[in-house]
N, C-alpha and C positions, 0 to 999 in steps of 0.2 A: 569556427574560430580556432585557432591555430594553436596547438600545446604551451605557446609559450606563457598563456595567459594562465592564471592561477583563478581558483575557483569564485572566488566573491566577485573577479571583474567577468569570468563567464556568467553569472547568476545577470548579469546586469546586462551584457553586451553580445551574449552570443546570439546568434543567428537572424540579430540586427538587419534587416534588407529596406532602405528607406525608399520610399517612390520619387516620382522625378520631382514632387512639392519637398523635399530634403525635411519633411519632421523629423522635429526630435523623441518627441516619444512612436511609438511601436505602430503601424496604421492599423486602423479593425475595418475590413476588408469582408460588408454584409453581406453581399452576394452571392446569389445562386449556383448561376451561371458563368457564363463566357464567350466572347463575339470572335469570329473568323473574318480573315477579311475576302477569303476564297474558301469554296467548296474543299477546293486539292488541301488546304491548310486542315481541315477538316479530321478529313481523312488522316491526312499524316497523324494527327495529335491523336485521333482513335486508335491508331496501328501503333502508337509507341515512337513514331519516328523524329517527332518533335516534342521538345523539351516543354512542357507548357502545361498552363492548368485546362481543366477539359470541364470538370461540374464539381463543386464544393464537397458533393459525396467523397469526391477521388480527392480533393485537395484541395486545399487557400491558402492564399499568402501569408494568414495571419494564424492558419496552423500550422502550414511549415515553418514558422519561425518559433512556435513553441516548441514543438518537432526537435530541431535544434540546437534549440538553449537545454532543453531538459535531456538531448542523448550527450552535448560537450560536459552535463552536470554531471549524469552516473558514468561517463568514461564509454559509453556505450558508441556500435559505430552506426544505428539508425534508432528509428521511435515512429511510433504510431500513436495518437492522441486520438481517442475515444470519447463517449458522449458521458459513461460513469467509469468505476473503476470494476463496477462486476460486468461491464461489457468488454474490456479488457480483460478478464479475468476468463471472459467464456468465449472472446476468440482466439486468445492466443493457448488455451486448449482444441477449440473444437476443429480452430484450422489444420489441426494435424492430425488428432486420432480417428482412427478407422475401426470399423465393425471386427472384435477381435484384438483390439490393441488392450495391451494393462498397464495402471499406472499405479504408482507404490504412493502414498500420502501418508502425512503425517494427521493424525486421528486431532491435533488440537490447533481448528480452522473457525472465522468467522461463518459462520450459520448459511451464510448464501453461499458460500464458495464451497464447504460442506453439502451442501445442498445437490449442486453440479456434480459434483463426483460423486457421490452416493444414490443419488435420488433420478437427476435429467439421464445421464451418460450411461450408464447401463442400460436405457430403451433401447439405445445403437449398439448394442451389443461389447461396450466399451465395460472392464472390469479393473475395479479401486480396491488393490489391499490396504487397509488403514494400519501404523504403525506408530508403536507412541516415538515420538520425534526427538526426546531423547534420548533416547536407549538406542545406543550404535549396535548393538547386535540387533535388535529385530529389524532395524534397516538393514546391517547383512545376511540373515535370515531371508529376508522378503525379496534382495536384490539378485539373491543364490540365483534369481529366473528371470532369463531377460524381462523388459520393460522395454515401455516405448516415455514414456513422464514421469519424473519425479516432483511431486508439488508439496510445498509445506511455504510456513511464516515464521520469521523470525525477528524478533520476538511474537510469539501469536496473542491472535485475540480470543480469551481478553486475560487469560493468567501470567503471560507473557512467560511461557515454554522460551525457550530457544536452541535453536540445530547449529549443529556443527559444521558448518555450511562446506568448509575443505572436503572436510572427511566423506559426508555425504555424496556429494559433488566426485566425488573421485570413484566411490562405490555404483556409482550412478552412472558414470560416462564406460566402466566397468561391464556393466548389464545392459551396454545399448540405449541407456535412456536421455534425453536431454533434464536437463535441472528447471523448472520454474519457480519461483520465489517473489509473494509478496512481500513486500517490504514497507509496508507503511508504518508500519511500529514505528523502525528505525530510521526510516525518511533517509532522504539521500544524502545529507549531511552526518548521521550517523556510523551509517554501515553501505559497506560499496560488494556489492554480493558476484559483480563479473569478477571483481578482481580477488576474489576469494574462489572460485571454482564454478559459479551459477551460469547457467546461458539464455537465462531469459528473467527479465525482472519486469515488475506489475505494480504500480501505484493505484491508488485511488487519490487523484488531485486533487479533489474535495477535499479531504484532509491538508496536512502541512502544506502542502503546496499553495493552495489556495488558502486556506487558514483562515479564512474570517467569512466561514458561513453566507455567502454569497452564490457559488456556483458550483456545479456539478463536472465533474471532468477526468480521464483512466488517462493512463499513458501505460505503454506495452516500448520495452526495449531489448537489443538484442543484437547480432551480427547481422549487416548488412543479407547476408542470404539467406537468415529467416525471415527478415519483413519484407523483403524485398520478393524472393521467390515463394515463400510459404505461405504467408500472414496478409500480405495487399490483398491480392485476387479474392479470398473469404471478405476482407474488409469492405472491398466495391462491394462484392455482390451482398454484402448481409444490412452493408450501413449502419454499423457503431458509432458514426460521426461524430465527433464534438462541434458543437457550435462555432462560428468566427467571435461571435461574446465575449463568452465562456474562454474559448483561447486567449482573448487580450487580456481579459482581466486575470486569468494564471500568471500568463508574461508579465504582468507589471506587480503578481506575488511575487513572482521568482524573485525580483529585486531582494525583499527583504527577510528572503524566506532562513537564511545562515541567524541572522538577527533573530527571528523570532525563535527558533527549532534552541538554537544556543540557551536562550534566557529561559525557555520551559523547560528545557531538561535542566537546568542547571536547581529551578524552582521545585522539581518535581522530586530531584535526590534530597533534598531539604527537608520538603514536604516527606519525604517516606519514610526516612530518620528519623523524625517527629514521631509520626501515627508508631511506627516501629516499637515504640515504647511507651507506647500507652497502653495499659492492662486490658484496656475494653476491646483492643485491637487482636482478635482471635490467629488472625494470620494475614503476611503483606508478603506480596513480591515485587519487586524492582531491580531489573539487573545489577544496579551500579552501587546498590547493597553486597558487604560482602555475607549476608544471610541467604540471599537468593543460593538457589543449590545450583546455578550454572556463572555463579560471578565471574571465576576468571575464563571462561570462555567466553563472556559478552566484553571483558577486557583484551580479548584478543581479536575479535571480531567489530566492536560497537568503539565509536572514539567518546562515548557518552552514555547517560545509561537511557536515554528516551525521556518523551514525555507524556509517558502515562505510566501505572503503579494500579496494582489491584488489592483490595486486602478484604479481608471477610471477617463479619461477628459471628460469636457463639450463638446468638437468637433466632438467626437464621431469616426466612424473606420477612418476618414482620419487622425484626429488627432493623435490618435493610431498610426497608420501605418506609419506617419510622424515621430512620435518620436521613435520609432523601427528603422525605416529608419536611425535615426542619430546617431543610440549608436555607437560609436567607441569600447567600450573593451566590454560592453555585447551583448553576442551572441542572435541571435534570434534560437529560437530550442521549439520544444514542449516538450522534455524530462523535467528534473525536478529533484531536490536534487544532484546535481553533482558539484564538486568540482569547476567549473565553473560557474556562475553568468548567469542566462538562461532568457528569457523574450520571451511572446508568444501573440498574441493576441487570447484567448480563442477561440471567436467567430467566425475566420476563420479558426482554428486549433482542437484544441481539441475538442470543441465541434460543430464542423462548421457541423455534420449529422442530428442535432437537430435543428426542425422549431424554426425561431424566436421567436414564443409567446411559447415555451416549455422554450429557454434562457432564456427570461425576466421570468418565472414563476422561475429560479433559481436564477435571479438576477443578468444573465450576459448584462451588456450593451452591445452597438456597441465601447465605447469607453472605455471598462476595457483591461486592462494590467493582466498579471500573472506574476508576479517576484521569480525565484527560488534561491537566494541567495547562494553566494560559498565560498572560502578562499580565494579570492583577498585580497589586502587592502582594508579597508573603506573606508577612503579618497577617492580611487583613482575609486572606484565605485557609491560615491558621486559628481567626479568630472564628471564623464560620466554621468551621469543620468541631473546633471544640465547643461551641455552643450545642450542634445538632449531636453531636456523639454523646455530650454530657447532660441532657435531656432527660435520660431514661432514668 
């Protein structure tokens, strides 16, 4: 789709391609395979010389088309759609480091992505200096020595840290490194990380994108010659695939995905104002707080402040686990960005694979909450939260 169009009619209309039946909505296109009508056709389309799809591993009409919508959405110039968001996450690292290569990270990572760099990638010979992600000197400290990757989240999970993505980004291309950046915090309606300095950005679909707890799905974006020449050939051969599904039914989130991301973040600075000033509330972070200690940097960076907020009691996990225990309408669940009001305790959940003293170097207590805010009413998620809080 063509620049001229503005973002809410690309959410809707890009990479639209209807079959010769002219539907109007999206086709879902279950197939495996693919019929030749000659051997020579064959061939051609194995050797690259024909434009065409070859086996749904390699490609589908109905993931090229989310393909599409979701790279005209980040401004990106291609995309790869994956089967999760941590199979994105571990090819669009593994497709490029080599036995020997170092990549600089920011120390406050969800647990699985932590996991990769710390734990998988060093059997290859592959070495992760971790650095706390805000502090611009030990990213220039750590960058003082080439690199081959720089990876971090902004806002992370689940304190919501946030980097300086320019500054980083410039230190970074500085030392030889490429930038990668999750971004699911901030969802693509948020924060746009190409156009801040980033060269590679990693959703997990499942989240906002998708948003209503239905399906599993990564997207990996970036310039045409990394997915094209770097990132495909890993893809064939490893098979991260997303579903044909799985892809229609994101396409037909994307629709309303502005619409929902708008009204939870909007819900969630509300919500964090509130908790903010209740005594029982030991400590909250929310970008779009001007308490948070990075506010006007998520104001230069973020067109919102997200929708999620973390905050911790003095009592620490029982206290937690207490007031978890007593929400009546919010669910407990690890998931995140769903149309649904979610609450987790990080520290037995999300990141419960990670030693103690690696959480507190992230800043996770025993007694932080993860709040992922939904389209409830206000009210009536203000009423649940002071019920469960005011128990004790």
């Amino acid at each position: 789709m063509t620049d001229e169009y503005r973002r809410d009619t690309r959410l809707v209309r890009a990479g639209l391609e209807r079959s010769q039946f002219q539907e109007t909505s999206e086709a879902m296109f279950l197939n495996s395979g693919y019929v030749y009508d000659s051997a020579e056709e064959a061939a051609a389309a194995f050797a690259g010389e024909a434009d065409r799809f070859v086996y749904s591993r390699y490609g589908n009409p109905t993931v090229s088309m989310l393909q599409t919508r979701l790279a005209a959405l980040e401004g990106a110039e291609a995309c790869l759609a994956t089967g999760t968001g941590m199979a994105g996450v571990f090819a669009a690292l593994a497709c490029q480091l080599d036995k020997g290569d170092r990549v600089v990270a920011s120390r406050a990572l969800f647990g699985a992505c932590y996991a990769i760099l710390n734990d998988i990638l060093p059997r290859w010979g592959v070495t992760t200096e971790f650095v706390d992600g805000t502090d611009l000197d030990q990213w220039r400290a750590a960058l003082a020595t080439p690199a081959k990757l720089v990876f971090f989240e902004s806002p992370s999970n689940p304190m919501l840290d946030l980097v300086d993505i320019p500054a980083v980004a410039e230190m970074a291309h500085a030392a030889g490194a490429l930038v990668v950046i999750d971004n699911v915090f901030a969802t693509p309606i948020a924060q746009k990380p190409l156009e801040l300095g980033a060269d590679i950005v990693i959703y997990s679909a499942t989240k906002h994108i998708d948003g209503q707890g239905r399906v599993l799905g990564g997207a990996v974006l970036a310039d045409e010659e990394f997915i094209k020449e770097r990132m495909l050939k890993f893809y064939r051969q490893t098979g991260p695939t997303i579903s044909p599904f799985n892809a229609w039914v994101l396409l037909k989130s994307l629709e309303t995905l502005a619409l929902r991301v708008d009204r939870q973040a909007a819900s969630a600075a509300s919500l964090a104002g509130w908790l903010e000033s209740r005594p029982d509330i030991a400590g909250l972070r929310y970008p779009g707080l001007p308490s948070h200690p990075q506010h006007e940097l998520a104001k230069r960076q973020m067109s919102n402040g997200g929708t999620l907020l973390s905050f911790t009691l003095a009592g620490g996990k029982d206290e937690a686990f207490r007031v978890l225990n007593a929400l009546r309408l919010i669910d407990i669940s690890n998931n995140l960005g769903d149309s649904k009001t979610l609450a987790c305790h990080p520290g037995s959940t999300t990141h419960s694979s990670i030693s103690a003293e690696e959480r507190a170097g992230m800043g996770i207590a025993d007694g932080s909450i993860r709040l992922s805010v939904g389209l409830e009413d206000l009210e009536d998620l203000k009423a649940d939260l002071d019920q469960a809080l005011g128990r004790g």
